[in-house]
C-alpha positions in Angstrom: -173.1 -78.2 54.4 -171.2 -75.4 56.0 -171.3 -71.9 54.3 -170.0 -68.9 56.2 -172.0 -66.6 54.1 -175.4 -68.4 55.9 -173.6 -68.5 59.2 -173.2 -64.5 59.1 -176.5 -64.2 58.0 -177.9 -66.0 61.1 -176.2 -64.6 63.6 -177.1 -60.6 62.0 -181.0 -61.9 61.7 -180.5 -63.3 65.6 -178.9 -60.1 66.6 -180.7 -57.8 64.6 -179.9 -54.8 63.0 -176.5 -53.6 65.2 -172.9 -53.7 64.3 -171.0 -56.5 66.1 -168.0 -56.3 67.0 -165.7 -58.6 65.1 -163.8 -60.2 68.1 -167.7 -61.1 69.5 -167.9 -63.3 66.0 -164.7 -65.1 66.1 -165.4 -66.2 69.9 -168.9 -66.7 68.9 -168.3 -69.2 66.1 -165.4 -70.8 68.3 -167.3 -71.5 71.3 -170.5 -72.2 69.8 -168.1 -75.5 67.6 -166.6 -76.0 71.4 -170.3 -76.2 73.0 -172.1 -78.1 69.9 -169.6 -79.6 68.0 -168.6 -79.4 64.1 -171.6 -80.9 62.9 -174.4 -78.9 65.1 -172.9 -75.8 63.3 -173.2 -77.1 60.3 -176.8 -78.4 60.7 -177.8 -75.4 61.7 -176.3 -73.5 58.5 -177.7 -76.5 56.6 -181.1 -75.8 58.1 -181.3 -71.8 57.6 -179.8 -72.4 54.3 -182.5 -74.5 53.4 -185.5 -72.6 55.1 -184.1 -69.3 54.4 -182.3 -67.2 57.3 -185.5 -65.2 58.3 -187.1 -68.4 59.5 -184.8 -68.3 62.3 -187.3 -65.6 64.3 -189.8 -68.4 64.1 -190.2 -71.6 66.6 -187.8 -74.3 65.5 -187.7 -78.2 66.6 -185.1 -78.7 68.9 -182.1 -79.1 69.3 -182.3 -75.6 66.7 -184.2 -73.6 68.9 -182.5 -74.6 71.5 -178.9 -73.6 69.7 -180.7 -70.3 68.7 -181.6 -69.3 72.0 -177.6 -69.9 73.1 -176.3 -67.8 70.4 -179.0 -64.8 71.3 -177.7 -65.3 74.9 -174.2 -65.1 74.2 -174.5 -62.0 71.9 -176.3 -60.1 74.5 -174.5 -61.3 77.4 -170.8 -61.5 76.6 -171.2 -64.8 78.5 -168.6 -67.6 77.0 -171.4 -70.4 77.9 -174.6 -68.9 78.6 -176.1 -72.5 79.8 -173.5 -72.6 82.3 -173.7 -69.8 85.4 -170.2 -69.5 86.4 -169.1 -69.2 82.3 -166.5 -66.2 82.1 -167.5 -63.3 80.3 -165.2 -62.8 78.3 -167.3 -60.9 75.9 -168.8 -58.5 78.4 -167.5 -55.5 76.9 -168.8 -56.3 73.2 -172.6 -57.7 74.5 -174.9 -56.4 72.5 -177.0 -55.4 75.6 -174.7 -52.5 75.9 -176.1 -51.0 72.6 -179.8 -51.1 73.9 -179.1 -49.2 76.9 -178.6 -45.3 75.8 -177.9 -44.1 79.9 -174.8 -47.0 80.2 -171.5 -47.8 78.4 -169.7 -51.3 78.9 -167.2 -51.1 81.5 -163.3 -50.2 80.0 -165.3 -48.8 77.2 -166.3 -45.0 79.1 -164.0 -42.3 79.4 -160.8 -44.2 79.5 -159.4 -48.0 81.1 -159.8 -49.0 84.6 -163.4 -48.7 84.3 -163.6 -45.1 83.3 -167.1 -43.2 84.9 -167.8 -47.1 86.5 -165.2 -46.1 89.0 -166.8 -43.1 90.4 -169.4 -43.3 93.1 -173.1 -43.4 91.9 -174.9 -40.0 92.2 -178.3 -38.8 90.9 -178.2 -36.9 87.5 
């Protein structure tokens, strides 16, 4: 059974312990339904519901650890389908590899739109 509550938890424990960006969610839970389907998601809440959500750092049978890894992907990459290599990235901004990288800021997201301090040419610091 579906439980939003054990979906949350999921994606936190995947993503670890960062903020995330509430548009990055919503897309999330949209195009992981789109990729899956209705009842992957809600086998996958079923099964960390039963198990407990910490189990999801552990190996899972497929197709689990297999949905696990593409929700991992997707937080960190911004990627819309991170199985498929020409998947917009319509999440780039909110990626969660941003946060793990103290020397760089998302693009749009650094000293204004247009690409802020990404616009200027490189130079040594």
């Amino acid at each position: 059974m579906y439980d939003d509550t054990i979906w949350d938890a999921l994606v936190h424990a995947i993503a670890g312990p960062v903020e995330l960006s509430p548009p990055l969610l919503t897309a999330l839970t949209r195009d992981f339904e789109a990729k899956f389907g209705l009842s992957a998601l809600s086998d996958l809440v079923s099964r960390f519901g039963r198990n407990g959500v910490i189990s999801v750092l552990d190996p899972q049978p497929d197709p689990f650890e297999s949905q696990v890894q593409w929700i991992a992907s997707y937080l960190f990459t911004g990627s819309a389908d991170p199985s498929e290599g020409n998947a917009r990235m319509i999440n780039y901004p909110y990626a969660l590899a941003w946060k793990s990288l103290r020397f760089a800021k998302a693009p749009g997201l650094c000293a204004g739109p247009e690409f802020g301090y990404w616009l200027h040419p490189w130079e040594a610091a």
